[in-house]
Backbone atoms as SQL, in Angstrom:
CREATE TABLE atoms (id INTEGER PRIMARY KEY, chain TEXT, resi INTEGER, resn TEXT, atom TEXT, x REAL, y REAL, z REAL);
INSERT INTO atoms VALUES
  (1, 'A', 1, 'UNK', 'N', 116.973, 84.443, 97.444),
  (2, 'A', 1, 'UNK', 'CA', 116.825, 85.500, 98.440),
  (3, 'A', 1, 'UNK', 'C', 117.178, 86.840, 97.815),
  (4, 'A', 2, 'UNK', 'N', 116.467, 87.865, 98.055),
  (5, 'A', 2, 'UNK', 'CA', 116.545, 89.138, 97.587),
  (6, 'A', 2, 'UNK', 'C', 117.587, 89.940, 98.157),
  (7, 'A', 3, 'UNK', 'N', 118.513, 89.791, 97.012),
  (8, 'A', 3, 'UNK', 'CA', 119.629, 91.680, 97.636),
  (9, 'A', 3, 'UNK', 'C', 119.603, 92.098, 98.035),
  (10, 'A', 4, 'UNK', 'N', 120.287, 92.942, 99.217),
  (11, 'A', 4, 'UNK', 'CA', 119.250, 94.179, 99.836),
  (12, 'A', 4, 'UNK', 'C', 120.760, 95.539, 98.901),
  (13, 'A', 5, 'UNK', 'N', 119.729, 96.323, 99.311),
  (14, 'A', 5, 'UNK', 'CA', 120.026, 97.654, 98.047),
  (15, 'A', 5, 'UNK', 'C', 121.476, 98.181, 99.227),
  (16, 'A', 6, 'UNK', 'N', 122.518, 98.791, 98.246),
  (17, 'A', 6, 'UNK', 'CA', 123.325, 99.097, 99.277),
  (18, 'A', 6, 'UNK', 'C', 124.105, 100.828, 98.617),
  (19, 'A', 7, 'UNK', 'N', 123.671, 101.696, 99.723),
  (20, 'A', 7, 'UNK', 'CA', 123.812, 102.883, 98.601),
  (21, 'A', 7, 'UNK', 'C', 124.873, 103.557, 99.846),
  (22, 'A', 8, 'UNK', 'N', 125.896, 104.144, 99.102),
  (23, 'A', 8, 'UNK', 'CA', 127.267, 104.682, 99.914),
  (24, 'A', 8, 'UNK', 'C', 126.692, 106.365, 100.356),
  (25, 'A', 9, 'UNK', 'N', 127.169, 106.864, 101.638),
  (26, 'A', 9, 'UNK', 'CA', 127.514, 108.121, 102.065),
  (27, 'A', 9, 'UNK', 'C', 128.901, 108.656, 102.668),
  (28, 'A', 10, 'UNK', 'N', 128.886, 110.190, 101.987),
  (29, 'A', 10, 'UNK', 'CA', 129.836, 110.328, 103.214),
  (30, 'A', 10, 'UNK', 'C', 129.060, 111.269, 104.250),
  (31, 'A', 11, 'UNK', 'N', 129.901, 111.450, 105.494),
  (32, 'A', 11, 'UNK', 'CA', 129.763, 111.296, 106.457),
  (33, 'A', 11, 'UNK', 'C', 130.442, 112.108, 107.484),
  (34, 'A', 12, 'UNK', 'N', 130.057, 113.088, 107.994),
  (35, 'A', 12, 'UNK', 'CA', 131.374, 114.530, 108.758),
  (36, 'A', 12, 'UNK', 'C', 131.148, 114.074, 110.249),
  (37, 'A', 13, 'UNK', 'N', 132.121, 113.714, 110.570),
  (38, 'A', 13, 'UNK', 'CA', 132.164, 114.120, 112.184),
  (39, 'A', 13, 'UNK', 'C', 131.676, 112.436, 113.185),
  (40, 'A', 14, 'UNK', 'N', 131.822, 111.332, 112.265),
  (41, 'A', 14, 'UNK', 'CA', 132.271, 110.251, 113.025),
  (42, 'A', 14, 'UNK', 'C', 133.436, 110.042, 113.294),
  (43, 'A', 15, 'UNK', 'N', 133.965, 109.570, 114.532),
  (44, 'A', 15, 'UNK', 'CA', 135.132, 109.902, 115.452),
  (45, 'A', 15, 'UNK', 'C', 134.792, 108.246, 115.970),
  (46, 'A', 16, 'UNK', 'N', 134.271, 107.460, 116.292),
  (47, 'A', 16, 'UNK', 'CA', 134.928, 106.185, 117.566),
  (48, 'A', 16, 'UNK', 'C', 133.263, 105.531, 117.675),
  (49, 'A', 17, 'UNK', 'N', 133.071, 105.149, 118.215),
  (50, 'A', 17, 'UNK', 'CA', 132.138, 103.953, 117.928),
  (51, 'A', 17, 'UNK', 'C', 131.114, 104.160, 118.530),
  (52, 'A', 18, 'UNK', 'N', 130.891, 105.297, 119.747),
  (53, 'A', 18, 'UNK', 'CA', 129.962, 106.060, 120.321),
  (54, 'A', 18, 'UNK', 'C', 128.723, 106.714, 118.971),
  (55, 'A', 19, 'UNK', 'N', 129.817, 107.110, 118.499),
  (56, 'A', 19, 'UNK', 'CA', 129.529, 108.221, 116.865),
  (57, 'A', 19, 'UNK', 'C', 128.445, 107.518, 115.722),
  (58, 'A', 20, 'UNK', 'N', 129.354, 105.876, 116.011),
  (59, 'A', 20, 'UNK', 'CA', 128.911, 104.671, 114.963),
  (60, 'A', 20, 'UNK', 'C', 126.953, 104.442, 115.680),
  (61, 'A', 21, 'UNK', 'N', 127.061, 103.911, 117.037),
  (62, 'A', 21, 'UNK', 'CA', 126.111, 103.899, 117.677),
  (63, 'A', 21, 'UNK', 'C', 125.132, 104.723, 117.202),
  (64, 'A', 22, 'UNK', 'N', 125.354, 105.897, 117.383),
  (65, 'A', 22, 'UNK', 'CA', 124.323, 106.895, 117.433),
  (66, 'A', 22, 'UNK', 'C', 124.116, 106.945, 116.136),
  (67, 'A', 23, 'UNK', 'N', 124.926, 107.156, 114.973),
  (68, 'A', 23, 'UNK', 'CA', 124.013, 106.874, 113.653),
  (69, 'A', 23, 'UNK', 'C', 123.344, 105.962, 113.439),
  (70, 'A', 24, 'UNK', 'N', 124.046, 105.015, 114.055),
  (71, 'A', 24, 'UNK', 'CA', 122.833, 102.703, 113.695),
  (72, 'A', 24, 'UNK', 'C', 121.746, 103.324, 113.939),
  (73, 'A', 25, 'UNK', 'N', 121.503, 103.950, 115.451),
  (74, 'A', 25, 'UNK', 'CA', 120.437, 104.234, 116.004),
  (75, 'A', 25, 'UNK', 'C', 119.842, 104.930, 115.345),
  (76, 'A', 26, 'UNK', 'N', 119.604, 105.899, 114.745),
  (77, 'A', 26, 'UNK', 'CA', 118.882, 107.093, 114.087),
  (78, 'A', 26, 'UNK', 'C', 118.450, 106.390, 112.598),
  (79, 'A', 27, 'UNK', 'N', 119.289, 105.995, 111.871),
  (80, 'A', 27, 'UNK', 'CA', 118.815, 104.976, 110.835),
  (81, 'A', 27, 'UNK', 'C', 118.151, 103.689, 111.081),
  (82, 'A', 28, 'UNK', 'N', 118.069, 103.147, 112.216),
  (83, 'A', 28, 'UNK', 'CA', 117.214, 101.738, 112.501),
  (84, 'A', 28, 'UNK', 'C', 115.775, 102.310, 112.767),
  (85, 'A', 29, 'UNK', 'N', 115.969, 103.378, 112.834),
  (86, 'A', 29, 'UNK', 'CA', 113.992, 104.049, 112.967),
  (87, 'A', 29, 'UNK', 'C', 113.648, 104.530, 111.537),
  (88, 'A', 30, 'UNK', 'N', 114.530, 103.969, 110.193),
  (89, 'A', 30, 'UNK', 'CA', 113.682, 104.459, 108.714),
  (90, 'A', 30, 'UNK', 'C', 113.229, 103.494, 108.078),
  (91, 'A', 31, 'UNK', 'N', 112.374, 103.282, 107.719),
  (92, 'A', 31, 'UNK', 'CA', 111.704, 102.173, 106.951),
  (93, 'A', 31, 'UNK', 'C', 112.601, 101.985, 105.387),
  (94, 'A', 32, 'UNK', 'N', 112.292, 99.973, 105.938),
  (95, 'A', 32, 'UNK', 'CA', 113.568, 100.226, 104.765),
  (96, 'A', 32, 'UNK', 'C', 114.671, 99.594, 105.215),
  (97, 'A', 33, 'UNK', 'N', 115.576, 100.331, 106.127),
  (98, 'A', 33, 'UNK', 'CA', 116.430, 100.018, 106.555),
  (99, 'A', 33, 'UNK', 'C', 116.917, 98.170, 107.291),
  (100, 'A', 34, 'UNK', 'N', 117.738, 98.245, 106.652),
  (101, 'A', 34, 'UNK', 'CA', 118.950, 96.635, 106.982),
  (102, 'A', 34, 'UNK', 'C', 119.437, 96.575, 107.904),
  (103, 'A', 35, 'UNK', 'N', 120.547, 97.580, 107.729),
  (104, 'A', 35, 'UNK', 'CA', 121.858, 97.315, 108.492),
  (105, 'A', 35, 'UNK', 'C', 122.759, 98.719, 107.255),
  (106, 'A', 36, 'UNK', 'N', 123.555, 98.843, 108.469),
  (107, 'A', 36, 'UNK', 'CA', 125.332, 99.747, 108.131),
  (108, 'A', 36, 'UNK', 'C', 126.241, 99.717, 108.604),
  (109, 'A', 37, 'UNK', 'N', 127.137, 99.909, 107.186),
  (110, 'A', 37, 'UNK', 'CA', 128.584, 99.441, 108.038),
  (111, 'A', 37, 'UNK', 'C', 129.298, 100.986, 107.438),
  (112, 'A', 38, 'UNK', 'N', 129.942, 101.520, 108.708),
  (113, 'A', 38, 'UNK', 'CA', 130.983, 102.858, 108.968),
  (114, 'A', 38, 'UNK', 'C', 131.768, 102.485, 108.550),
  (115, 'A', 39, 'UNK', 'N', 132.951, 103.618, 108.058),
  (116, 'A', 39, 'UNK', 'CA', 134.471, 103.479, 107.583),
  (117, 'A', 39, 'UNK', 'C', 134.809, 104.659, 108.321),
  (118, 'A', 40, 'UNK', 'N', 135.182, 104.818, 109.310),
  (119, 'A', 40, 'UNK', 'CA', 135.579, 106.364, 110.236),
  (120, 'A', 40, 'UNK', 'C', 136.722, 106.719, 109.852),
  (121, 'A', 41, 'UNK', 'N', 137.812, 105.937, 109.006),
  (122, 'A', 41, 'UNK', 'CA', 138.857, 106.609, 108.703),
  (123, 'A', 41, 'UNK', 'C', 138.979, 107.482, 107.331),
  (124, 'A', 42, 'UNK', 'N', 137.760, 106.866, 106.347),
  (125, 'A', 42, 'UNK', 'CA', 137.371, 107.405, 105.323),
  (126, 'A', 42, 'UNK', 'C', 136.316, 108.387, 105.658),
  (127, 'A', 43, 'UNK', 'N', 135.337, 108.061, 106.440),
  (128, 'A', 43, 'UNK', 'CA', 134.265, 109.150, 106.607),
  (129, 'A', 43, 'UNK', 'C', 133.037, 108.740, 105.838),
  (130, 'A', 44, 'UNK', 'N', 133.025, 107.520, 105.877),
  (131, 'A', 44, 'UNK', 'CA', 131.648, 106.936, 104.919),
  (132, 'A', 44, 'UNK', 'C', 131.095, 105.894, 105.844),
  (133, 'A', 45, 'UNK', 'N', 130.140, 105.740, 105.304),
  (134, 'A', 45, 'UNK', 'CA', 129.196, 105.058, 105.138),
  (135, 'A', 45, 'UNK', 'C', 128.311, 104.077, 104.177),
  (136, 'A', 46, 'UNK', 'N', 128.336, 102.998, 104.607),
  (137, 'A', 46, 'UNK', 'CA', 127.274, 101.849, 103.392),
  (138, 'A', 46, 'UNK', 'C', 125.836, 101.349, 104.233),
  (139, 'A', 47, 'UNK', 'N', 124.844, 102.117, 103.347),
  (140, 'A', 47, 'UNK', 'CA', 123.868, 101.652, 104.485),
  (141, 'A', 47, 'UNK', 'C', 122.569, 100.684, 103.234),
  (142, 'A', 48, 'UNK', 'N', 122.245, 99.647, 103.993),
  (143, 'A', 48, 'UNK', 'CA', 121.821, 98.427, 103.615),
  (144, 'A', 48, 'UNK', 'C', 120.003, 98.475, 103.497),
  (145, 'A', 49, 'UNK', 'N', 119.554, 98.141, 102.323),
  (146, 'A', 49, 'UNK', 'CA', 118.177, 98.184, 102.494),
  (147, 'A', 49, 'UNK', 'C', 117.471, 99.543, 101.292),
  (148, 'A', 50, 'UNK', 'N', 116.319, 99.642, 101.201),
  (149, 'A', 50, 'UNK', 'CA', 115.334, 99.961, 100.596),
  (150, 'A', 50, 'UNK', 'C', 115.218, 101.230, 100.994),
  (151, 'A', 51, 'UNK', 'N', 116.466, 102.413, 101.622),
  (152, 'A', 51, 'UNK', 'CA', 115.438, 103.562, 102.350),
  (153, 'A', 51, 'UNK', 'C', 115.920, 105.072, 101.379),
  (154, 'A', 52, 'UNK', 'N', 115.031, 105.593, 101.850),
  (155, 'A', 52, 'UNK', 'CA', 115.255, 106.905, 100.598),
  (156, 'A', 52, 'UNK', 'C', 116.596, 107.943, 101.490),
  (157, 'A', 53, 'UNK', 'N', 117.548, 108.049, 99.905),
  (158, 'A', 53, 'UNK', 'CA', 118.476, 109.140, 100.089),
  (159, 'A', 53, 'UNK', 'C', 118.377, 109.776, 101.165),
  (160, 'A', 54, 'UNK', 'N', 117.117, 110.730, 100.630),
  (161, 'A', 54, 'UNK', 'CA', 117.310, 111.803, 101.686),
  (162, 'A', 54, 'UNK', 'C', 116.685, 111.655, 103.351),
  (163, 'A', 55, 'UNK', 'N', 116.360, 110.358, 103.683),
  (164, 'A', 55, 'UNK', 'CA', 115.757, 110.370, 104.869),
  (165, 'A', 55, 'UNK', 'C', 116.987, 109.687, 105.703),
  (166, 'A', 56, 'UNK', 'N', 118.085, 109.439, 104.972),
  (167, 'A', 56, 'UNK', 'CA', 119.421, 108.890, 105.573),
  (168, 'A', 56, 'UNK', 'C', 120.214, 109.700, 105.616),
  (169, 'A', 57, 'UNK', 'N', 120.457, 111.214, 104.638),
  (170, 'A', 57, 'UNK', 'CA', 120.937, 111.978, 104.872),
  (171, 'A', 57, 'UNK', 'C', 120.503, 113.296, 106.289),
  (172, 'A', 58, 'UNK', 'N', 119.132, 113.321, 106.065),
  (173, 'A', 58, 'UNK', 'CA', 118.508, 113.772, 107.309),
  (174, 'A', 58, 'UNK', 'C', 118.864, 113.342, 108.874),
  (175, 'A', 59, 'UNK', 'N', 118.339, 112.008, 108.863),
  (176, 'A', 59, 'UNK', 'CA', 118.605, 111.213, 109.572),
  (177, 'A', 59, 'UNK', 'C', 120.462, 111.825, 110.561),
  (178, 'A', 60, 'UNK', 'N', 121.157, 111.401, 109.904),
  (179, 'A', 60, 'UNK', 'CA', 122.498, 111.724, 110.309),
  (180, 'A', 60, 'UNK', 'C', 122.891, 112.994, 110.310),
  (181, 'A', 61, 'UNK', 'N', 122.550, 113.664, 109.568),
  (182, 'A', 61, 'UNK', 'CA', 122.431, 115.545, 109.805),
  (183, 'A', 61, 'UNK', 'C', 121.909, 115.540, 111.220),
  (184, 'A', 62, 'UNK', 'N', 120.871, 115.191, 111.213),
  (185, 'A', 62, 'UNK', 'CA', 120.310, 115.554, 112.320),
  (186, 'A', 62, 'UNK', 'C', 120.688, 114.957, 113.680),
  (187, 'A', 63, 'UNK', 'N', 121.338, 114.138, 113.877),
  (188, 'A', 63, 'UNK', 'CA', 122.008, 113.624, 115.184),
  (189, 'A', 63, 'UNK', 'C', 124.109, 113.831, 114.985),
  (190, 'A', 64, 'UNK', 'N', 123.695, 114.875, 114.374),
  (191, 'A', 64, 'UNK', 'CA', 125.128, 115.623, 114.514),
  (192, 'A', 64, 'UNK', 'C', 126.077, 115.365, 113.514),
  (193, 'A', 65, 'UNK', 'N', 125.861, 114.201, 112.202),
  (194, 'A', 65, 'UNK', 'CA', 127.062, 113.357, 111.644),
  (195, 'A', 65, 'UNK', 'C', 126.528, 114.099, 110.245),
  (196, 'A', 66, 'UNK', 'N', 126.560, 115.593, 109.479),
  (197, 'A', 66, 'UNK', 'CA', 126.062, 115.742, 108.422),
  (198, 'A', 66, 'UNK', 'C', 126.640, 114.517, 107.017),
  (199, 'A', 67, 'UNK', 'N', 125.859, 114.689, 106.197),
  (200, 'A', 67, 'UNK', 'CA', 125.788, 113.460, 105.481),
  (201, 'A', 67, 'UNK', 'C', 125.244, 114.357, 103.845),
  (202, 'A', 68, 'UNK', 'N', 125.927, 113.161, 102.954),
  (203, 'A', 68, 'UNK', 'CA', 125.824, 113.470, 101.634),
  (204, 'A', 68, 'UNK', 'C', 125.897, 112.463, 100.876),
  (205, 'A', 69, 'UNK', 'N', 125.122, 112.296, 99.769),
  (206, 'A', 69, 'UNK', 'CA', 124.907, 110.924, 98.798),
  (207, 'A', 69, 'UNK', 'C', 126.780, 110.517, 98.022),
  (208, 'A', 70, 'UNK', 'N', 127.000, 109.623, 98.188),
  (209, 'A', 70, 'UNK', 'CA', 128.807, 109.683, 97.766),
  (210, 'A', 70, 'UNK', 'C', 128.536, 109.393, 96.495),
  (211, 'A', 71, 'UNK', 'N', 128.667, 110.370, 95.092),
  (212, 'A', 71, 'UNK', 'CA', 128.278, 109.907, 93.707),
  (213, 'A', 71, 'UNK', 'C', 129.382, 109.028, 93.276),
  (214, 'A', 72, 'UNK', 'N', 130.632, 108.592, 94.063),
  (215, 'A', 72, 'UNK', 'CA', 131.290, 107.793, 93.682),
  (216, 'A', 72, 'UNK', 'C', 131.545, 106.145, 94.244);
């Protein structure tokens, strides 16, 4: 069974699980996309699957949670 690709972000302005919601949601409409799992106390993100950088950084910019590729 094939890997699925797992590429880290961080992540401004997730707060509680409302926050979590609304990003799943906005990333389950990119092609590509798996699944993600939040870290709200760190401010990241691991999101699962085949989808391009910047349409995950968009993605969460744009429903309020700005977002950046974590080079670490």
């Amino acid at each position: 069974m094939e890997q699925a690709i797992e590429t880290r972000y961080k992540v401004s302005g997730l707060k509680c699980g409302g926050c979590v919601a609304k990003a799943t949601e906005a990333l389950s409409k990119l092609p590509g996309y798996v699944g993600a799992e939040f870290d709200l106390k760190n401010g990241t993100a691991a999101v699962k699957g085949g989808v391009d950088s910047r349409a995950v950084v968009n993605a969460l910019t744009q429903v309020g949670y700005p977002a950046a590729a974590d080079a670490g």
